[in-house]
C-alpha positions, -999 to 999 in steps of 0.1 A, spaced: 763 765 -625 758 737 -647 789 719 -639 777 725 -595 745 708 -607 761 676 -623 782 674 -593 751 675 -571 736 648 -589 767 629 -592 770 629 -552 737 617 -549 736 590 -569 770 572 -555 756 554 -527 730 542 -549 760 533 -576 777 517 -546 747 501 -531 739 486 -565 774 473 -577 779 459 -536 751 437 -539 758 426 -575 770 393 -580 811 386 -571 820 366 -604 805 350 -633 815 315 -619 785 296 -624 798 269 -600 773 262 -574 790 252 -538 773 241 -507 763 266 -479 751 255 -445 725 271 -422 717 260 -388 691 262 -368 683 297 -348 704 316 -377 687 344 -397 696 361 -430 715 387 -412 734 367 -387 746 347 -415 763 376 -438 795 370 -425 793 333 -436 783 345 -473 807 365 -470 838 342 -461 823 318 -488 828 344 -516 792 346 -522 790 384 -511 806 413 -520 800 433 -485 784 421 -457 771 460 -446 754 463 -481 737 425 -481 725 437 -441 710 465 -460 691 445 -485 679 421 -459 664 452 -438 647 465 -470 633 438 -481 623 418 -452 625 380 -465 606 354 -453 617 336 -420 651 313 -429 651 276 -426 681 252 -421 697 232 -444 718 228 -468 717 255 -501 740 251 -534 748 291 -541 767 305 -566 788 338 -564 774 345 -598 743 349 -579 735 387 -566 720 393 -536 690 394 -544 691 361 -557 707 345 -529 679 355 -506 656 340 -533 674 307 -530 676 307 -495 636 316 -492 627 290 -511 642 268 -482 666 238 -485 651 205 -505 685 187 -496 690 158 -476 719 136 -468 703 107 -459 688 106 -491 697 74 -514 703 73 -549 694 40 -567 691 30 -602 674 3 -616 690 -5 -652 665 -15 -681 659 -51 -686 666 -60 -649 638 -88 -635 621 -83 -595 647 -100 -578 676 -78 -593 657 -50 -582 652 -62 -549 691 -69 -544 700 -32 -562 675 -17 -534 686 -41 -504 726 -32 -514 713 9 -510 692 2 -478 686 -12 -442 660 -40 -461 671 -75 -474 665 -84 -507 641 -113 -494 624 -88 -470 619 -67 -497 602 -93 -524 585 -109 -493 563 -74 -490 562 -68 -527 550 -104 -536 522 -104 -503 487 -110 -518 481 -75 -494 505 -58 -512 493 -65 -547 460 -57 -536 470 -24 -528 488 -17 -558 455 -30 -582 427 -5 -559 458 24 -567 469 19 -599 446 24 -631 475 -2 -652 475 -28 -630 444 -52 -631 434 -88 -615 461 -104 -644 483 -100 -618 464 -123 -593 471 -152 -615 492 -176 -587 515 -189 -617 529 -161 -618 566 -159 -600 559 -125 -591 526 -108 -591 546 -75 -599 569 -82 -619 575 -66 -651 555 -34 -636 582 -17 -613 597 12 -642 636 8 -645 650 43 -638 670 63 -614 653 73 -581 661 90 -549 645 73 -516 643 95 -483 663 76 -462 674 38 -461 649 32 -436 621 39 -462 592 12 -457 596 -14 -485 557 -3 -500 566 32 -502 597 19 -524 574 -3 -542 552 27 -546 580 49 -563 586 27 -592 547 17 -596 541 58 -596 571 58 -623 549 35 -646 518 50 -643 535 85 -658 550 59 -690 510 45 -696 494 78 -693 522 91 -714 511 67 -742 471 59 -731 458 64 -764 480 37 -778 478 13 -751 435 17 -752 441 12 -792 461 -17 -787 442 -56 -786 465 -64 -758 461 -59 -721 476 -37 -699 492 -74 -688 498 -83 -719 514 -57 -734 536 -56 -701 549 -93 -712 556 -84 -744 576 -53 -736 591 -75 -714 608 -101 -740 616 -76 -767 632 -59 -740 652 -91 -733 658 -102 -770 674 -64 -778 710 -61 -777 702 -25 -786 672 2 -792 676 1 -828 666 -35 -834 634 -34 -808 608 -19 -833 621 -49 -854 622 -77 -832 587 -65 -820 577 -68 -858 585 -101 -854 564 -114 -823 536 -97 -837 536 -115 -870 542 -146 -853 514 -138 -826 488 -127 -858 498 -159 -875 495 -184 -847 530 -191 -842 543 -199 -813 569 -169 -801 595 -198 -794 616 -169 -776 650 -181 -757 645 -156 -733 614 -169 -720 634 -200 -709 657 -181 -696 635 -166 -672 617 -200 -664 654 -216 -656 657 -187 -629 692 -199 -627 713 -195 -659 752 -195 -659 751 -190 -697 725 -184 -728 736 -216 -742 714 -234 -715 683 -212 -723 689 -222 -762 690 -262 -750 665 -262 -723 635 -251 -751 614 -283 -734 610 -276 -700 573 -273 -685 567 -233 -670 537 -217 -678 566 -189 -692 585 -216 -719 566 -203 -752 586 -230 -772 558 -252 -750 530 -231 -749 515 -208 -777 506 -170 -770 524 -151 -745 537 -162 -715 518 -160 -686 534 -126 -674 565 -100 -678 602 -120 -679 617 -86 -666 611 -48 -659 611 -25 -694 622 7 -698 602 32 -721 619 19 -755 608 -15 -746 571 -2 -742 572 16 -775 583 -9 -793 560 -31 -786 532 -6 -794 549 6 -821 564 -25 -842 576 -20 -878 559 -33 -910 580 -63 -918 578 -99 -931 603 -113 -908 590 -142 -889 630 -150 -872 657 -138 -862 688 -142 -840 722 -126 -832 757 -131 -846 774 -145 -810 797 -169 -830 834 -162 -820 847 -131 -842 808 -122 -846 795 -88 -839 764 -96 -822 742 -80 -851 710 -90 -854 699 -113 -884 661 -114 -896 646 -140 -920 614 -140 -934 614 -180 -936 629 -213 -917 646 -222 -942 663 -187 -946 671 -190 -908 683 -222 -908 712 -208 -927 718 -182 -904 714 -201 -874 744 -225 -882 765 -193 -899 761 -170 -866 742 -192 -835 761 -226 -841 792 -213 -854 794 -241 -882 787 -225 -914 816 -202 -921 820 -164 -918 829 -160 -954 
């Protein structure tokens, strides 16, 4: 009798043993692959597609789990399912609906890279030219807008010596645009919403600070520009600060660089230190009159963060043989040495 009973119960749980292991997942193959729905389809009508794609076990059982559960009404598009998914999970996906979109472009915007090369990297992804695009992001409307929706950005930027009222405040970064037909404001908009994260992310340093929202943009800027890498930034900013506290001018190559616009090589930004732009702080004392580039969040923290040092110099090993370290001295004297062993190549490498 005992035995009869086990193999009553035994009979009436299989289909729920088959139901269960039917709508389990195919494989443990984590590998997501694309899975289109068109228009008009429903989660039913498309079980034999799930099923030719390998993400289904049984096309009868996942009709069953669709009639049980009822899911929400399916929207085209394009999913990435696995067959490590069950059935259940696949209808989650598909619920959620599709977020893809192939017109969608990917740009990215490396750290350090000034307006215009931003304008090119987005004119190169999109239906815009690169002068199209600075033409809208330098309009006095434009900036106007950006100052009423921004908290970071101020009247600084009004200042019509500036090259470009914006730059220095687009965030360099990886972004994905709608389409390339994406108006050149709402492109402007994604890298202006990018920075606004980075100065809430850091607010009660940047309200500490004695600098400006401008300010400390400009700075960011040039240590961003001097760093060959991340480890010497906290240094170099060290640097600018003492010089900046001690009323030296910052006397920063790069600044020349950027008021040359045009430089085949760093040599001329090194023997051009005389020429008249409001951003040539071998002329002018302070900081320049705006950003030389567009940071990235290193850059920003740097320059809030700079380390204790005495250093009021410093300058890379670019002599031939040299491995572009970078040297700090504490006096002119000290850098004078270093300066004709690693900038002017004539002291020697022993």
């Amino acid at each position: 009798m005992k035995k009869i009973l086990l193999i009553i119960v035994a009979l009436l749980l299989l289909p729920f043993i088959v139901y269960f292991h039917q709508i389990s997942a195919v494989s443990n193959n984590e590998e997501t692959v694309a899975f289109d729905v068109v228009k008009g389809q429903s989660f039913s009508s498309i079980s034999s597609n799930l099923k030719e794609a390998g993400l289904i076990r049984s096309e009868f059982f996942y009709k069953i789990y669709v009639r049980l559960n009822k899911p929400s009404q399916l929207q085209a598009g394009r999913y990435f399912l696995s067959s490590s998914y069950t059935v259940s999970e696949i209808i989650s996906e598909l619920e959620k609906g599709s977020n893809y979109n192939p017109d969608a472009v990917r740009i990215t915007v490396p750290e350090g890279t000034n307006l215009l090369g931003i304008a090119t990297i987005v004119a190169n992804a999109t239906n815009h030219t690169a002068e199209d695009l600075l033409k809208v992001w330098d309009s006095k409307e434009f900036v106007n807008k950006a100052i009423n929706k921004y908290d970071f950005i101020d009247n600084s930027v009004l200042n019509n010596k500036l090259r470009h009222p914006l730059e220095g405040y687009f965030f360099a970064s990886t972004y994905e645009l709608l389409n390339k037909d994406v108006s050149p404001e709402t492109i402007a908009y994604r890298f202006l919403d990018q920075m606004q994260v980075i100065f809430n992310k850091y607010e009660g340093q940047i309200t500490a600070s004695k600098y400006n929202n401008h300010q400390i943009l400009t700075l960011a800027s040039i240590i961003q520009f001097e760093s060959g890498k991340f480890d010497d930034m906290k240094t170099i900013s060290s640097v600018f600060h003492n010089r900046l506290n001690n009323n030296k001018k910052l006397e920063s190559s790069v600044t020349v660089c950027y008021a040359l616009k045009d430089v085949a090589h760093w040599t001329e930004c090194e023997m051009n230190s005389k020429i008249d732009s409001p951003y040539n702080t071998y002329l002018y004392p302070g900081l320049p009159v705006g950003p030389i580039l567009n940071i990235g969040e290193h850059a920003l923290v740097a320059m809030l963060e700079p380390d204790k040092t005495d250093y009021f110099f410093f300058l890379a090993d670019v002599c031939p043989g040299g491995t572009g370290e970078t040297h700090f001295s504490k006096t002119l004297a000290e850098h004078n040495i270093k300066k004709n062993r690693y900038l002017t190549c004539y002291g020697g490498r022993s």
